[in-house]
C-alpha positions in Angstrom: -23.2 17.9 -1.7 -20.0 16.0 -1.6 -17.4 15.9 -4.2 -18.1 13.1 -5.5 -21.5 14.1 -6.4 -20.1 17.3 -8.2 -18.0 15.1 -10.1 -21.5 13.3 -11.2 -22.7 16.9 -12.1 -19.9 18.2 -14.5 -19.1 14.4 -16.0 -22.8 12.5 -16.4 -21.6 9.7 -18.6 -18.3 8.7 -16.5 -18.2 5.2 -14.9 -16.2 5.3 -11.7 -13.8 2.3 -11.8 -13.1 -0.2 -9.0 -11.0 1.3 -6.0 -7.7 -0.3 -6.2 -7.8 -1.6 -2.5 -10.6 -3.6 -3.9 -8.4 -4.6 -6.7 -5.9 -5.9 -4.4 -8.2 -7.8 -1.7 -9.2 -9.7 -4.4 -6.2 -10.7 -6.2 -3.8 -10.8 -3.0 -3.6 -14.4 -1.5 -3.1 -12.8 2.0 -4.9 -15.9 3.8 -1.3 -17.4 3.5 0.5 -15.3 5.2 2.1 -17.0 8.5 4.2 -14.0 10.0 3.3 -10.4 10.3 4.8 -7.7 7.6 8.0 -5.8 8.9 7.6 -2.2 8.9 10.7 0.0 9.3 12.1 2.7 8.7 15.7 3.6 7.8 17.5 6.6 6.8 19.3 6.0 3.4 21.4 8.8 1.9 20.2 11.2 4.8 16.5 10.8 3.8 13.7 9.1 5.7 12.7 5.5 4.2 9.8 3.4 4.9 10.7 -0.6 4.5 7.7 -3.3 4.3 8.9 -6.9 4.2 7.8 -10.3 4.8 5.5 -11.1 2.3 5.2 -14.5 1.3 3.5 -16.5 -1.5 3.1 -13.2 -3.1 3.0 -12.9 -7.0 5.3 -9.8 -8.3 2.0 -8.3 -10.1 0.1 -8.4 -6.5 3.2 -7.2 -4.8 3.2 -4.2 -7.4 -0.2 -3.8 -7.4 -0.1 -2.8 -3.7 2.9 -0.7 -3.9 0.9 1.1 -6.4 -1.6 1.9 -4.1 0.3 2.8 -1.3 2.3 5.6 -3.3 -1.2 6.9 -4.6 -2.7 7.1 -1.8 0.0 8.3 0.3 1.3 10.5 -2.5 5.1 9.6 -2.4 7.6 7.5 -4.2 9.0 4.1 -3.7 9.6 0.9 -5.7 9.6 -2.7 -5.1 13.2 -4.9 -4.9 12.9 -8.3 -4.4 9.6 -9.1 -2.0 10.0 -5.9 0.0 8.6 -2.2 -0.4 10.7 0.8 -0.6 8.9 3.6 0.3 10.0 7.3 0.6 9.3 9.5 3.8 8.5 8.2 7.1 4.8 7.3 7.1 4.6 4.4 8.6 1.8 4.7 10.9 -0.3 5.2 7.8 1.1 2.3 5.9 0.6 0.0 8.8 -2.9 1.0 9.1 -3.3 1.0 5.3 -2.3 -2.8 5.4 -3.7 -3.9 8.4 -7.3 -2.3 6.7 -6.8 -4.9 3.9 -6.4 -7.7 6.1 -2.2 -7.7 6.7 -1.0 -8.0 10.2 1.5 -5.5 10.1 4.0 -5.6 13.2 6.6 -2.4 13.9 10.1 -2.9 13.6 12.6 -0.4 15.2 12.2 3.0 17.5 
């Protein structure tokens, strides 16, 4: 019994909701894309920082949307400036391989 079954047992009448990966290969217009996302990372202020740029003919909402799932997933902060994602720590293995499972190629940038 996994958990998502136990989570069946103590909430019967709860409708699971579309992953938000799903979400985001739908809405994303990632077909477009030309050139690879940059992934790098930087140290700002002393503290590791994870950098994804390159999108292009990307809307703000679908740029959000997958910052939004990155930080959940991943469990850390960031934010979105311009057409790039901020994101705080250094996982960028795990963001490269988050992107390239939703169809980005993702190419690494630095050290």
């Amino acid at each position: 019994m996994d958990l998502q079954d136990q989570l069946r047992n103590f909430f019967p009448n709860h409708k699971l909701s579309e992953n938000t990966s799903s979400e985001i290969s739908k809405s994303s217009n990632r077909h477009s894309q030309t050139s690879p996302l940059l992934c790098k990372y930087e140290k700002r202020n002393g503290r590791p920082t994870t950098i994804v740029e390159g999108f292009e003919k990307i809307k703000k909402e679908d740029l959000k949307l997958i910052a939004k799932s990155i930080k959940q997933k991943f469990s850390v902060g960031g934010s979105v400036k311009g057409y790039s994602i901020i994101i705080q720590g250094n996982i960028r293995v795990d963001i490269m391989n988050f992107l390239s499972s939703l169809g980005y190629n993702v190419k690494r940038v630095g050290g």
